[in-house]
N, C-alpha and C positions, 0 to 999 in steps of 0.2 A: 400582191395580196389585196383581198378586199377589205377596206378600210372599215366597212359598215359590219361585216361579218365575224370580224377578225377574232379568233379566240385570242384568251392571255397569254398563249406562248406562241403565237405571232407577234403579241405587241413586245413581249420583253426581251424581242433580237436586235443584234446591232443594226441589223438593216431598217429596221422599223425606227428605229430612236433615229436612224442618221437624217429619216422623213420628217422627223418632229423637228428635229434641229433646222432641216434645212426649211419647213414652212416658217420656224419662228423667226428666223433669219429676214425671209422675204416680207413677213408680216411688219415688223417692226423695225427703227432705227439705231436707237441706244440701247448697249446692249442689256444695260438694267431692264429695260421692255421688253427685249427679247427674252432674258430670262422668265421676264413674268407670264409671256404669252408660253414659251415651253412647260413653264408650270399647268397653266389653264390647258394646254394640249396634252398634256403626260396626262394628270387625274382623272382628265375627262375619258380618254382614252380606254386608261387601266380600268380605271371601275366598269365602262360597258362592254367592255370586254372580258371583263370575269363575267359579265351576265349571258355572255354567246357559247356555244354548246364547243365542243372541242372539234377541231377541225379537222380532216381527212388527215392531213401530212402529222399533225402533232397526237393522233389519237394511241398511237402505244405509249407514248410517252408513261416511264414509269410513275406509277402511284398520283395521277395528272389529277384524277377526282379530290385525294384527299389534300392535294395544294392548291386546288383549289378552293375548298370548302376552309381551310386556314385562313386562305387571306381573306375572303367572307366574312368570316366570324375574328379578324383582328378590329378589331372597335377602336383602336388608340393609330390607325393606318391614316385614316382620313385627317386629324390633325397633324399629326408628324408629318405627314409630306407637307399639308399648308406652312407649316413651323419650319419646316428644314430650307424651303424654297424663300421663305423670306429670308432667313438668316442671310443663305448664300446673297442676294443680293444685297441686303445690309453690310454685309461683307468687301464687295465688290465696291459698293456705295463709299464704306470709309478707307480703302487703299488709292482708289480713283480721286479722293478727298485731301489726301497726302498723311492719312493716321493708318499706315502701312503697319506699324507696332501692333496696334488696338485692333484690323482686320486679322492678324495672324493670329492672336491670342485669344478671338472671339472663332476664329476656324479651327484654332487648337480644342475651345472646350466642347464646341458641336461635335468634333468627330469625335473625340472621346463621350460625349452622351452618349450617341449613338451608335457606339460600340466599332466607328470605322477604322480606327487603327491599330486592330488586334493584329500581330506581325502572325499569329499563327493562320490568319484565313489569307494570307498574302505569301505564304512561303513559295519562296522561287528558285531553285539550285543554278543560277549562272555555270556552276561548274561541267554540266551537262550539255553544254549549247557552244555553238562557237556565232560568234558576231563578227560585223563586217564593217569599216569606214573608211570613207573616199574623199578624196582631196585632189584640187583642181595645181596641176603643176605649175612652179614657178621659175626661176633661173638657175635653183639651189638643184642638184642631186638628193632627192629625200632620203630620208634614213626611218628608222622607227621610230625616234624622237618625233620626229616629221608627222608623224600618224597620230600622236598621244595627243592630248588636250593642249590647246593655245598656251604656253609658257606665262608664267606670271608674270615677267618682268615685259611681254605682249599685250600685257589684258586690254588695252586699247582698240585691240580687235577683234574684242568680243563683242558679237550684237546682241541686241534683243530677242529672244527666243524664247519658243513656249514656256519651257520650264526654268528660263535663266533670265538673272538680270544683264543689261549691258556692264560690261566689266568684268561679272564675273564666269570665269571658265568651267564648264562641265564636259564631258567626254561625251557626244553624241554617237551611237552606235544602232547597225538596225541588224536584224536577223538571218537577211537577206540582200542579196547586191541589187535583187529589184526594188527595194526599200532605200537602200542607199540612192538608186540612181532617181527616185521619184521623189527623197527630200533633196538634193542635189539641184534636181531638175534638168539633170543630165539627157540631152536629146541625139542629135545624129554627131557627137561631138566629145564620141566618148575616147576618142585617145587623146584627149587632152586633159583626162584622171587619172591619179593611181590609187590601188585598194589593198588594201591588208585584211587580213583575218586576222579576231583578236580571241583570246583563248583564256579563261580565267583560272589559275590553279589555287586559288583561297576563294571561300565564300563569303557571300555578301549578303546583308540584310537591304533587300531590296521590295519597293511597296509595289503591289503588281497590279494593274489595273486591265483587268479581263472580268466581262461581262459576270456576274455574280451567278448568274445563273447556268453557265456555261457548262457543267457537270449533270443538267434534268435532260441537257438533251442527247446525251450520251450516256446511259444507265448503266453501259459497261464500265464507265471511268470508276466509280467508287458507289454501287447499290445501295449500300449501307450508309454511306450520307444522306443520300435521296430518301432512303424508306425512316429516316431518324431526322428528316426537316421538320422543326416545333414551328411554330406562331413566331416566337421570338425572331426565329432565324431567316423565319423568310421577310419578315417586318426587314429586319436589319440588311438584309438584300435588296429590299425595294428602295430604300433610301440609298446603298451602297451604289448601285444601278444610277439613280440618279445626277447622285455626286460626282462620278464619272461623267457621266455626261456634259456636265457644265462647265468641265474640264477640256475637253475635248471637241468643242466648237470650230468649225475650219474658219480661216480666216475669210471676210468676204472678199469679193472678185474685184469690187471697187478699188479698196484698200489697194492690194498686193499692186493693182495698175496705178496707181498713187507713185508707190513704192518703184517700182518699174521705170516712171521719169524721173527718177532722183529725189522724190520728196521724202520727210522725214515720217513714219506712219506711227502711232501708238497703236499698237494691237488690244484693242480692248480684252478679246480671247481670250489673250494670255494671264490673265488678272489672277483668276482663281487660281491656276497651275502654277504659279511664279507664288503666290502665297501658299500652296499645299507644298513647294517644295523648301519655304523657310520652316514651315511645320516640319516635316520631315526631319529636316538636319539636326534641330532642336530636338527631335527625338531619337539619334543618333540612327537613322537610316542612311544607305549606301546609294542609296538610287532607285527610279523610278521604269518600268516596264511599261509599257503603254501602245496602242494603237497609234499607226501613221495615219494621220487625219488626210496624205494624198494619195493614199489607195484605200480604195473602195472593193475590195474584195473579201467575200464571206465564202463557210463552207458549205456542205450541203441545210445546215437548218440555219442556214445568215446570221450568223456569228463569226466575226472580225479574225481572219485566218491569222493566227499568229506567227505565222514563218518571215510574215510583213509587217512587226513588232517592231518598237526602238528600243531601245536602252539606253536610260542618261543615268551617268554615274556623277557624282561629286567627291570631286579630288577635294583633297584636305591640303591647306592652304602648310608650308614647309617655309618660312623665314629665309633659312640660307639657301633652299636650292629653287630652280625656274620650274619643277614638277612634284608632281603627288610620286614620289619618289620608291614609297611602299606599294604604290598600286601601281607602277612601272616596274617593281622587279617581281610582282608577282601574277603577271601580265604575259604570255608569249603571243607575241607581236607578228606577221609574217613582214617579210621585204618587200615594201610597195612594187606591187607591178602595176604596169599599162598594157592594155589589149596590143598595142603594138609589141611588146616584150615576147606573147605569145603566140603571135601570127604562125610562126616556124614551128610550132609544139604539135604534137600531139596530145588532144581532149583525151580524160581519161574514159573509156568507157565501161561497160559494166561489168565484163570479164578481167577487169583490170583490179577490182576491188577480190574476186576471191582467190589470191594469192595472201593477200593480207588478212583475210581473216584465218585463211588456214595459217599462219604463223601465230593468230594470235591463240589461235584452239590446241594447237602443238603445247606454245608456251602454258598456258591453262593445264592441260595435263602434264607437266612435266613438272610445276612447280610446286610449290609444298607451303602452307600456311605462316610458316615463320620466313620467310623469303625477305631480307632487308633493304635489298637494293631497289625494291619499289614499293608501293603499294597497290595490296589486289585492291581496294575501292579505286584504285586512279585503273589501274586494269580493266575494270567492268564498266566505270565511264567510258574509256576509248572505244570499247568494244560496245557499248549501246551507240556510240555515232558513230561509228563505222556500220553498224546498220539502221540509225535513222536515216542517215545519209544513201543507203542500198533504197530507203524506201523511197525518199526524195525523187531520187533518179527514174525511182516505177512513179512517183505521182506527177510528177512537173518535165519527165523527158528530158533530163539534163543536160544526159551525154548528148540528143540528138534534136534539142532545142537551139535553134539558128541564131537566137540572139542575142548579141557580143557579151552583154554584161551576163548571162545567164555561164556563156563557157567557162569567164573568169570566175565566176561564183564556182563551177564545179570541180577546176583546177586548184582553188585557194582550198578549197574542202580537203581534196585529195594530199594535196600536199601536206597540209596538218597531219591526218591521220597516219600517211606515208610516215612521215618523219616519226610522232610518236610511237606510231608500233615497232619499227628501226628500231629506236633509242630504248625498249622494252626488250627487244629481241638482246641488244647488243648489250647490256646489262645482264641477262639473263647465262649468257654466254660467257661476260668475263668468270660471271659466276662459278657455272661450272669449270670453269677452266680451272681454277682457283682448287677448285677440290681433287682435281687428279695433279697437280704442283708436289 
């Protein structure tokens, strides 16, 4: 994209801000600086780019004139970004300071000004999605205990992590086995992991951090949003957008080779996310969705593909047992495999999935609304990934994609949906059997 030309929805794609991030990075040292130079490159940015006419790629975008002509006439835009961006570094300034208390409670009241943590613009149904986590083998035989979050009576090897303090354990999970394998850092050395599929049957209040804007540039997803965007809303976007952002900083190159000869690094990065994630708890949130900051992949309009998502949950801390014991049994876990496990298998490929969905269309008509032994909403979950999963396969070439961690990704899949539509079927069956008794 040209930088001088750039209309506004150029500048407010993921691809665009990860430029801003990554000049503010090279510009400056501390990352206090670096926030302020992102600041002075974001405004500068945005404003001359509302002044540039709409550009070839973004010109059907729907109702593109009159959001633009909103954020034009928002007169209270240009102080609030100034105000929002110093907060964040004042912020940053008093946790780095050691008044960690007085940073969270000072980030608690901006986002509530601000309107950023309405759980209604953040709804996310985990129940819909299956996720994936990897872990580097030890001397032990793993189990699915093995898979869950570090054991309390472990916490000693807990590191420092974006969204975690040392010490304390949260469930890191990504959406995708190419997402596991690239926060892993998994290279030519991958039978020395094993991966699970994890599978959520209770829902979570989870905070979802995807581009605010993510819905203008697909007008199919919800019209009626887009043509009902006030002033207000997009105002509260433009800050939402940001806030994210300063969130989600990679770590520099220096640092991590620091880190790499055994030295001890303090991630500056991680500052704001490790304080949005004490705000959160305090506001009884489940966990946090977010972009992998080690892939750099967008879709056709450079928006942050979310199939390469994390999900960090926080387990609730149980006295007498070593796990989040409630989000362990409402949890289905697969059996850790290693690509060596599956050498001998057969990948599933595409004519292998319409057996299953013809059982699950059989059962669909045969059953009757008062049916007990399941639930039709857990029905029509299974059956929406049983064909997001048909579509996976047409977008990313699963079945006939060569690379290792990609097979195990579509074996782990398979097997889920295998097993629940089985356990649908075979319920369905004791059922009737039941009735002719």
């Amino acid at each position: 994209m040209d930088q001088t030309r750039e209309c506004i929805f150029c500048f407010l794609t993921d691809k665009n801000q990860k430029k801003l991030q990554k000049q503010a990075q090279l510009q400056e040292e501390k990352f206090e600086d670096i926030l302020k130079r992102y600041k002075e490159l974001f405004t500068s940015n945005f404003f001359n780019s509302l002044e540039n006419p709409i550009c070839e790629k973004h010109i059907k975008i729907l109702n593109s004139e009159q959001i633009i002509e909103k954020l034009k006439n928002d007169r209270r835009l240009v102080w609030d970004l100034e105000n929002f961006f110093e907060n964040l570094v004042e912020i940053y300034k008093l946790w780095i300071s050691g008044e960690a208390h007085k940073a969270i409670s000072n980030l608690t009241e901006k986002l509530y000004a601000y309107k950023l943590l309405k759980y209604n613009d953040n709804k996310f149904d985990i129940q819909n999605r299956l996720f994936f986590r990897g872990r580097k083998e030890g001397n032990i035989i793993y189990n699915k205990y093995d898979m869950f979050h570090i054991p309390y009576d472990k916490r000693y090897l807990v590191k420092n992590q974006r969204f975690s303090l040392s010490g304390y354990p949260l469930l890191y999970l990504n959406r995708s086995l190419k997402g596991v394998k690239a926060e892993l850092e998994i290279d030519d050395n991958i039978s020395e992991f094993l991966f699970s599929s994890f599978y959520f049957r209770r829902g979570a209040k989870i905070y979802r951090m995807v581009n605010p804007f993510k819905e203008i540039y697909d007008s199919v997803e919800d019209i009626g949003a887009i043509l009902n965007l006030t002033i207000n809303e997009l105002h509260k976007r433009v800050l939402k957008l940001v806030f994210l952002n300063t969130c989600l900083f990679e770590k520099r190159l220096q640092h991590i080779k620091l880190e790499k000869k055994g030295f001890n690094v303090f991630y500056e990065e991680y500052v704001l996310p490790q304080a949005l994630t004490q705000v959160l708890k305090i506001r009884k949130f489940d966990g946090i969705f977010y972009p992998s900051t080690r892939i750099n992949e967008y879709n056709e309009n450079y928006i942050a593909d979310e199939i390469n998502f994390n999900l960090v949950l926080f387990p609730k801390y149980q006295e007498n047992r070593h796990y989040d014991n409630e989000l362990f049994e409402n949890t289905e876990i697969s059996s850790p495999l290693s690509y060596d496990d599956l050498k001998s298998h057969d990948f599933p490929k595409e004519n292998d999935y319409e057996p299953l969905r013809d059982i699950l269309l059989n059962m669909y008509f045969k059953t009757d609304e008062d049916n007990e032994n399941y639930s039709i909403t857990y029905f029509f979950r299974i059956f929406e990934m049983l064909n997001n999963h048909i579509k996976l396969i047409e977008k990313y070439r699963l079945n006939k994609n060569n690379e290792n961690i990609i097979k195990i990704e579509n074996i782990l899949r398979y097997n889920f949906i295998q097993k629940e539509i089985i356990k649908l079927d075979t319920l369905e069956r004791r059922k009737n059997y039941g009735k002719h008794i």
